[in-house]
NUZAVO-904549 format. One record per atom (N, C-alpha, C): x, y, z; chain; atom name. Coordinates in pm, whole numbers, plus 50000, padded with zeros to 5 digits. Example, Ala and Ser with C-alpha at 12.3 -4.5 7.8 and 13.67 -1.06 7.14 Angstrom:
R:c1:c2:c3:koltor:vodren
R:51319:49431:50780:A:N;
R:51230:49550:50780:A:CA;
R:51320:49670:50780:A:C;
R:51285:49775:50708:A:N;
R:51367:49894:50714:A:CA;
R:51290:50003:50787:A:C;
end
This chain:
R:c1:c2:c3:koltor:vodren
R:47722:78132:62979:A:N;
R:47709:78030:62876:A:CA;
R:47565:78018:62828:A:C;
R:47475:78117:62869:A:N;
R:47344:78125:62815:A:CA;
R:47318:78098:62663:A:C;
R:47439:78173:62584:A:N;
R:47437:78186:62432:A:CA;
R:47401:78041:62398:A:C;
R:47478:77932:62483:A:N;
R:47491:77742:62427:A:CA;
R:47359:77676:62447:A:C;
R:47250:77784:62514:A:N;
R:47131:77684:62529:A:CA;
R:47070:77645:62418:A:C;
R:47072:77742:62315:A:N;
R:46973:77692:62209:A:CA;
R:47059:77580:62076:A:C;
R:47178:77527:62178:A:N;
R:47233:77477:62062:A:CA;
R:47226:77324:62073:A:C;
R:47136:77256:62015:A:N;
R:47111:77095:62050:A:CA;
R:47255:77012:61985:A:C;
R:47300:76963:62054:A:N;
R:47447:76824:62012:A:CA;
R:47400:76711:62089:A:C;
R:47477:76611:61998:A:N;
R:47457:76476:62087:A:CA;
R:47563:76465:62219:A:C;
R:47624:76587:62222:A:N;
R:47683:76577:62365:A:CA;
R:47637:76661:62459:A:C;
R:47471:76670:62460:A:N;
R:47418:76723:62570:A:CA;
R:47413:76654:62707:A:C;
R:47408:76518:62708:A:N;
R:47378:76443:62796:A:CA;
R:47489:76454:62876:A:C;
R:47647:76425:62785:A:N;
R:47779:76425:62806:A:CA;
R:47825:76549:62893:A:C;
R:47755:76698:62835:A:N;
R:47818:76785:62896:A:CA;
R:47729:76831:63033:A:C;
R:47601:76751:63043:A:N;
R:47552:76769:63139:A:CA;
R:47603:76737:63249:A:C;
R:47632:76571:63267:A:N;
R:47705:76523:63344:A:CA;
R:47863:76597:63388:A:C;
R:47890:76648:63271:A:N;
R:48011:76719:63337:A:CA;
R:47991:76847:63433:A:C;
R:47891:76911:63352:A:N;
R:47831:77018:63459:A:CA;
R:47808:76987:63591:A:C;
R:47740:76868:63644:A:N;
R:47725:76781:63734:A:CA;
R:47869:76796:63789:A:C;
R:47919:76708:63734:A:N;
R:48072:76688:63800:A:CA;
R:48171:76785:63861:A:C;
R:48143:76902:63781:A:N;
R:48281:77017:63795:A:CA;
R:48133:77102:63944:A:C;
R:48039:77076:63957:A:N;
R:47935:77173:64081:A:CA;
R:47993:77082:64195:A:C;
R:47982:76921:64175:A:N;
R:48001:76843:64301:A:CA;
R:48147:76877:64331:A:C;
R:48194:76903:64245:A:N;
R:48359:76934:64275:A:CA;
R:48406:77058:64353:A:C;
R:48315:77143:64288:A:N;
R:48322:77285:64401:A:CA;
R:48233:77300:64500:A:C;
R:48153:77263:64519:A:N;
R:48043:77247:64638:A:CA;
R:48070:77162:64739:A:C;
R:48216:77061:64696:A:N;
R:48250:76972:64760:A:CA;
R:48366:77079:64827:A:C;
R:48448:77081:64736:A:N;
R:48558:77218:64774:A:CA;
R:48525:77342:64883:A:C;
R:48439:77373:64816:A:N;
R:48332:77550:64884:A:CA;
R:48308:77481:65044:A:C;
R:48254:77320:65075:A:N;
R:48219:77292:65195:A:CA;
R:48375:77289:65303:A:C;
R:48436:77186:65240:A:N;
R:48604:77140:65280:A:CA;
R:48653:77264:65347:A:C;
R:48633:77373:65238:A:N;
R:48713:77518:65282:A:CA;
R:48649:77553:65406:A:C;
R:48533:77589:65402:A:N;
R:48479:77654:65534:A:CA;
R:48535:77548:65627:A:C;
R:48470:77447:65655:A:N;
R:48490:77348:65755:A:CA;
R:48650:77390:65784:A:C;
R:48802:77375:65725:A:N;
R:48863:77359:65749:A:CA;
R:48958:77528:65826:A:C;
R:48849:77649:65775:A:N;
R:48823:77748:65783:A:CA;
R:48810:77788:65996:A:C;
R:48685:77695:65968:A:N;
R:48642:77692:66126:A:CA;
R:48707:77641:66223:A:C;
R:48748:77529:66133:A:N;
R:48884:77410:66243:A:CA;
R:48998:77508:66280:A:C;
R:49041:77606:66190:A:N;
R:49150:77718:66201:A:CA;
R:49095:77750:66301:A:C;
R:49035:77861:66322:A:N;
R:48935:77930:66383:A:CA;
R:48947:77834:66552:A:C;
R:48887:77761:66517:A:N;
R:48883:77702:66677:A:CA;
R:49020:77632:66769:A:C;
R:49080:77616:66619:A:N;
R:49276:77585:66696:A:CA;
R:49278:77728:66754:A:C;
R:49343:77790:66645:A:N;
R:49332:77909:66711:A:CA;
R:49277:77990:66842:A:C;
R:49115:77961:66831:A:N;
R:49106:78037:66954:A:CA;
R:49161:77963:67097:A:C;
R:49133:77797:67087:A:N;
R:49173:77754:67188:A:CA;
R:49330:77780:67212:A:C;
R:49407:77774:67153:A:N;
R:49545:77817:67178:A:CA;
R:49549:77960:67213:A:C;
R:49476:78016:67179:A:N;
R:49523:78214:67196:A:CA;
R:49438:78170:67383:A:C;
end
């Protein structure tokens, strides 16, 4: 999305925050996964 930098709108502020929103959303996700990744992982080994 490099091409959209040079393009000034009054919904910069707007789409910033969304940018914001949709990173906390996967960074939130990306963490959840591993963690729940490892929790596998350690059921697992303790049961095997």
């Amino acid at each position: 999305m490099n091409h959209m930098g040079s393009v000034s709108t009054p919904t910069d502020k707007t789409t910033r925050r969304d940018y914001a929103a949709v990173i906390l959303v996967f960074t939130t996700g990306y963490f959840a996964t591993i963690e729940a990744l490892r929790l596998g992982h350690w059921i697992s080994g303790g049961a095997a």
